[in-house]
C-alpha positions as CSV (number, residue, x, y, z in Angstrom):
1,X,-206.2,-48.8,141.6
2,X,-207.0,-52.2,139.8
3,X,-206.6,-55.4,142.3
4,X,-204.1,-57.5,140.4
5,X,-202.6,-60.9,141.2
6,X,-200.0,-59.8,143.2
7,X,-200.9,-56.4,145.1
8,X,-202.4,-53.9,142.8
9,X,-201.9,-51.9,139.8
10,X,-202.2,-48.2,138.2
11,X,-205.2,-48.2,135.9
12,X,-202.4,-47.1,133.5
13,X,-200.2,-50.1,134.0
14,X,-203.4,-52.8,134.1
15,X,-204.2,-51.2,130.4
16,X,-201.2,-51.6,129.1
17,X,-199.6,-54.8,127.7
18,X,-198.7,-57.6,130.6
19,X,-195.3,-58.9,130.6
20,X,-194.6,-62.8,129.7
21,X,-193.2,-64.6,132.4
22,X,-191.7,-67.8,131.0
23,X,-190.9,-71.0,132.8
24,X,-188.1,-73.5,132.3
25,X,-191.0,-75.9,131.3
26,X,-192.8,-73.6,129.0
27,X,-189.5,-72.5,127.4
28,X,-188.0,-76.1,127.2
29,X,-190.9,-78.8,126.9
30,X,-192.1,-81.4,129.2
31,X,-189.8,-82.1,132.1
32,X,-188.8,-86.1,132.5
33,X,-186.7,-87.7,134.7
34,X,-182.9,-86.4,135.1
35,X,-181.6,-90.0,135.5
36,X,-178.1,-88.8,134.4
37,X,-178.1,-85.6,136.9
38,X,-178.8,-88.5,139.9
39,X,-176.1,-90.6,138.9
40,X,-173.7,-88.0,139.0
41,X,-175.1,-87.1,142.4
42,X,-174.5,-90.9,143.2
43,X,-171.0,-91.1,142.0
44,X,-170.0,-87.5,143.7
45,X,-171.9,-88.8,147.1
46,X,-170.1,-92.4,146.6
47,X,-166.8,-91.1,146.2
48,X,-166.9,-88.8,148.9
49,X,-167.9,-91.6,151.4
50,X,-165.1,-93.8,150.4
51,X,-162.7,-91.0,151.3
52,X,-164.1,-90.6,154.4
53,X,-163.6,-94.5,155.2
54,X,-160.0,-94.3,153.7
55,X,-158.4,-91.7,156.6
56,X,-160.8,-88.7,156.1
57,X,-163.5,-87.3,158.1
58,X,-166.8,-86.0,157.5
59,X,-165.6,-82.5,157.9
60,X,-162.2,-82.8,156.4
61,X,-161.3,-84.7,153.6
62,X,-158.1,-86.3,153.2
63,X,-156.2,-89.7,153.0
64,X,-154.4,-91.7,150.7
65,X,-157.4,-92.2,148.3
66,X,-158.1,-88.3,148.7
67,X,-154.2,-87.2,147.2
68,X,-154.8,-89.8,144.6
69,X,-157.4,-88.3,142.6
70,X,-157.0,-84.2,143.5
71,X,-156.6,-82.1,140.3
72,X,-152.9,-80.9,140.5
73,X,-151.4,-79.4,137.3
74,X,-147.4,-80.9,138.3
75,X,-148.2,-84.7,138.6
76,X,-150.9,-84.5,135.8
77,X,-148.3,-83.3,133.4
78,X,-146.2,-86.3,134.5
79,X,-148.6,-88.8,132.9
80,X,-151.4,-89.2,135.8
81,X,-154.1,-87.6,133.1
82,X,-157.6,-89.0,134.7
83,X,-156.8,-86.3,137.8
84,X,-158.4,-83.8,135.1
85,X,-161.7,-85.4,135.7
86,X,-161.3,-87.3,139.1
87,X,-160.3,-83.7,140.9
88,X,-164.2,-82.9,139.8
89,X,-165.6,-85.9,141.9
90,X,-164.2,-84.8,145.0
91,X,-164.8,-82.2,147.8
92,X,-163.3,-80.9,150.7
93,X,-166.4,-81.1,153.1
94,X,-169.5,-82.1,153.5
95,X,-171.1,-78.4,153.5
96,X,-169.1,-78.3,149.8
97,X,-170.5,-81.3,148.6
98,X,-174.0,-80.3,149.5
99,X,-174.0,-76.7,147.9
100,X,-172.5,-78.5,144.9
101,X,-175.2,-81.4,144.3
102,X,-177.6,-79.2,145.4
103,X,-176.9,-76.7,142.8
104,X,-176.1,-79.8,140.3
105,X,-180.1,-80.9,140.8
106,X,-182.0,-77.4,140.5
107,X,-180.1,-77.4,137.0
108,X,-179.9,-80.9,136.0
109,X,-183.4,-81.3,136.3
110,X,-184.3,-78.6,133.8
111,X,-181.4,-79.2,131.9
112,X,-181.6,-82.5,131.1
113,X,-185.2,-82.8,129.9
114,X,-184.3,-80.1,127.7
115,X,-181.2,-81.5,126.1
116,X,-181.7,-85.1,126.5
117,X,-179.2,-87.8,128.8
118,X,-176.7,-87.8,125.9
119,X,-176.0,-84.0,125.1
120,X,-176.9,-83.1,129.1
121,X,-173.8,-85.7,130.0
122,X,-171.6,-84.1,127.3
123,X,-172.2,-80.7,128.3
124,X,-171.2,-81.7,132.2
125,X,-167.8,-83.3,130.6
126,X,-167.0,-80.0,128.7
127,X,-168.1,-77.6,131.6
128,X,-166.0,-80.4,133.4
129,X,-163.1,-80.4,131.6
130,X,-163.6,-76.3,131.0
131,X,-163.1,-75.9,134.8
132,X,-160.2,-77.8,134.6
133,X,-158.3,-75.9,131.8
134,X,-158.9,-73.0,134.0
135,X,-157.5,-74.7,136.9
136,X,-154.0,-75.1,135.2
137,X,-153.5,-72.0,133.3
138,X,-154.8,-70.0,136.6
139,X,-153.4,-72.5,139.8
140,X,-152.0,-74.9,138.6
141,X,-149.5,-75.6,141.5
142,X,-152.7,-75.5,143.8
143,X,-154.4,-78.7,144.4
144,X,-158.2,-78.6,143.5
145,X,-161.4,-80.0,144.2
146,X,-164.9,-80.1,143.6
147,X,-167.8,-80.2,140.9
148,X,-168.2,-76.5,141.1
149,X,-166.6,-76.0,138.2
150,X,-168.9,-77.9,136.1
151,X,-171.5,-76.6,138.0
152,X,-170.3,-72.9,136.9
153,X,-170.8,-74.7,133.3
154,X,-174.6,-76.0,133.6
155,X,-175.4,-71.9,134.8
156,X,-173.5,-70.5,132.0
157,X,-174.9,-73.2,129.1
158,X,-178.7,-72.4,131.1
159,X,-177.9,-68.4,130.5
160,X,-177.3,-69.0,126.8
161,X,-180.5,-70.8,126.3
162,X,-182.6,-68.8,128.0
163,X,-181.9,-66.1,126.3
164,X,-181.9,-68.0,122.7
165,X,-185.7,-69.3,124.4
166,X,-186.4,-65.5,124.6
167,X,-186.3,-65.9,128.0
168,X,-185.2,-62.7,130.3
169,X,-182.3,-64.4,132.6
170,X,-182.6,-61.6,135.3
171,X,-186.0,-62.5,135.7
172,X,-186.1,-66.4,135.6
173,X,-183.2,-65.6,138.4
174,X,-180.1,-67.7,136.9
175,X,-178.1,-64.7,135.9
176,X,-178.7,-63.4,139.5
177,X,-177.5,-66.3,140.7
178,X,-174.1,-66.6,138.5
179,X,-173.3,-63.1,139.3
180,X,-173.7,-63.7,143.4
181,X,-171.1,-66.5,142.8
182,X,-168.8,-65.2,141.0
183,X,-168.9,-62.9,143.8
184,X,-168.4,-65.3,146.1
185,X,-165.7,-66.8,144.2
186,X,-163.3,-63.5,144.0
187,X,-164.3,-62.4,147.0
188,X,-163.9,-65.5,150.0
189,X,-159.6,-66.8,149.7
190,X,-158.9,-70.8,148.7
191,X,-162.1,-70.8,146.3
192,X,-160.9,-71.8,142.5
193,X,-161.2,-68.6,140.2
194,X,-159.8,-70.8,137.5
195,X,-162.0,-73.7,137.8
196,X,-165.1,-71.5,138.5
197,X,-164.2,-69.3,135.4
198,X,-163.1,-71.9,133.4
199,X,-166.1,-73.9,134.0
200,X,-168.9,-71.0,133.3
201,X,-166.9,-69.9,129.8
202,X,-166.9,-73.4,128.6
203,X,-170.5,-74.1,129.5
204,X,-171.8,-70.8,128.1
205,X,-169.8,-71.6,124.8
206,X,-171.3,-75.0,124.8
207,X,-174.6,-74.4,125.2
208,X,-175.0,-71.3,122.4
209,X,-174.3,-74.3,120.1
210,X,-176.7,-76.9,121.9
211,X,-180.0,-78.7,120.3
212,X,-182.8,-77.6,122.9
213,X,-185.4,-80.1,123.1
214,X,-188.5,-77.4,122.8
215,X,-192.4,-78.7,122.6
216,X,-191.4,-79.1,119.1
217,X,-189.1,-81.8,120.2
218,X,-186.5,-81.1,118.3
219,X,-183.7,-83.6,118.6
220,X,-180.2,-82.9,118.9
221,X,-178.2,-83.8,115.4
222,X,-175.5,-86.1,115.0
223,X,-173.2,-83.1,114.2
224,X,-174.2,-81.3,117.4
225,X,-173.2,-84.1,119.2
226,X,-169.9,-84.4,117.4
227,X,-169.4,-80.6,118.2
228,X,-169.6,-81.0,121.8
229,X,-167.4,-84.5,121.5
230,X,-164.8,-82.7,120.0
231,X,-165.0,-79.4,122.2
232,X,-164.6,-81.5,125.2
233,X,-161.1,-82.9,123.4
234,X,-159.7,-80.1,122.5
235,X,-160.7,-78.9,126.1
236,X,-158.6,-82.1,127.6
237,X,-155.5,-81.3,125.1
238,X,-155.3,-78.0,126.6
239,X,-155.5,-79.2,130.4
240,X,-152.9,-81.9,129.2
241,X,-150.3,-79.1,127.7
242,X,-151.1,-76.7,130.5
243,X,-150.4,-79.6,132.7
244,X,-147.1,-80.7,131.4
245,X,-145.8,-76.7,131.6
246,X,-146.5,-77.0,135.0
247,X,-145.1,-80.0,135.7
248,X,-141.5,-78.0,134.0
249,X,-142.4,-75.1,136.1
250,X,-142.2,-77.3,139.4
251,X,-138.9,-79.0,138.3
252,X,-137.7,-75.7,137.9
């Protein structure tokens, strides 16, 4: 046996050709600081304490300001369009809102070295907005909260690039990690299957078309940029329209 860096290894397996293990740096470049992935930590973190000091509880969100801004397909479709993205902002408790921004930093701060602040935001709006469309042509009748969708997004758009980075996803454990939640998401009752679909389909789309900034630095185009801008329109369109047949299925 040949001592090896972890345990040891067959003579025959030290000979042959050592596997590659890639890191999110060495794939993607130098890591800087993921000032957009903190401010949407701030916002989600600010929002949910001013539900709590508007009649909800640390435990339990609810109130006034809480029924304002929940995604729900039936009032959307009769004009109140920014619950598409303010549903997103909120959550439920506190145990969701911290397996939400936690998940939010792990990828943020790998993402957004590698795409930049401007084409990490816009992927987060499509993802966003992805999650949404789910959300009304799943549940629409259901009202919904939480960042997980766009959450689902950032894993499916870091899958993609991985893999275009010749990076094994399996092994760099994101794949591992998409697959236990989508578990998770069919498998425990009153979790969004739209939003967490929605969300991961969108992101995944988004980021097989996405600039990576490499060691090369390689900058995103103008016409990358313009992609994504438009993707995340067409994305709100179809949350609008899936909205409004809603709203016609609730009037009945």
């Amino acid at each position: 046996m040949v001592q090896a860096s972890v345990g040891f290894h067959c003579p025959e397996c030290s000979s042959a050709q050592s596997t590659k293990v890639i890191t999110g740096t060495q794939v993607f470049g130098k890591t800087s600081d993921p000032i957009v992935t903190k401010v949407l930590i701030a916002i989600n973190i600010a929002v949910y304490v001013a539900v709590v000091f508007n009649g909800g509880s640390v435990n339990s969100a609810q109130g006034d300001l809480y029924q304002n801004l929940w995604t729900w397909g039936p009032i959307i479709g009769d004009g109140e369009w920014h619950r598409l993205v303010t549903g997103a902002f909120l959550h439920s408790g506190i145990m969701h809102l911290g397996m939400n921004m936690y998940l939010l930093w792990l990828l943020g701060r790998v993402l957004e070295p590698a795409l930049g602040k401007v084409s990490f935001g816009l992927l987060y709006a499509v993802s966003l907005m992805g999650g949404a469309v789910g959300v009304m042509l799943l549940s629409p009748g259901s009202p919904t909260v939480g960042a997980s969708g766009a959450v689902f997004g950032l894993m499916g758009a870091m899958v993609v690039m991985q893999w275009r980075a010749g990076q094994n996803p399996w092994q760099s454990g994101i794949l591992t990690l998409v697959v236990l939640n989508l578990v998770i998401t069919f498998a425990v009752p009153n979790i969004s299957i739209g939003g967490h679909v929605g969300g991961l389909i969108a992101g995944a789309l988004a980021g097989g078309a996405m600039t990576v900034r490499t060691k090369g630095h390689r900058l995103p185009t103008l016409a990358h940029i313009s992609g994504l801008i438009v993707f995340f329109a067409v994305l709100s369109v179809l949350a609008i329209l899936l909205s409004a047949r809603a709203l016609s299925q609730y009037l009945g």
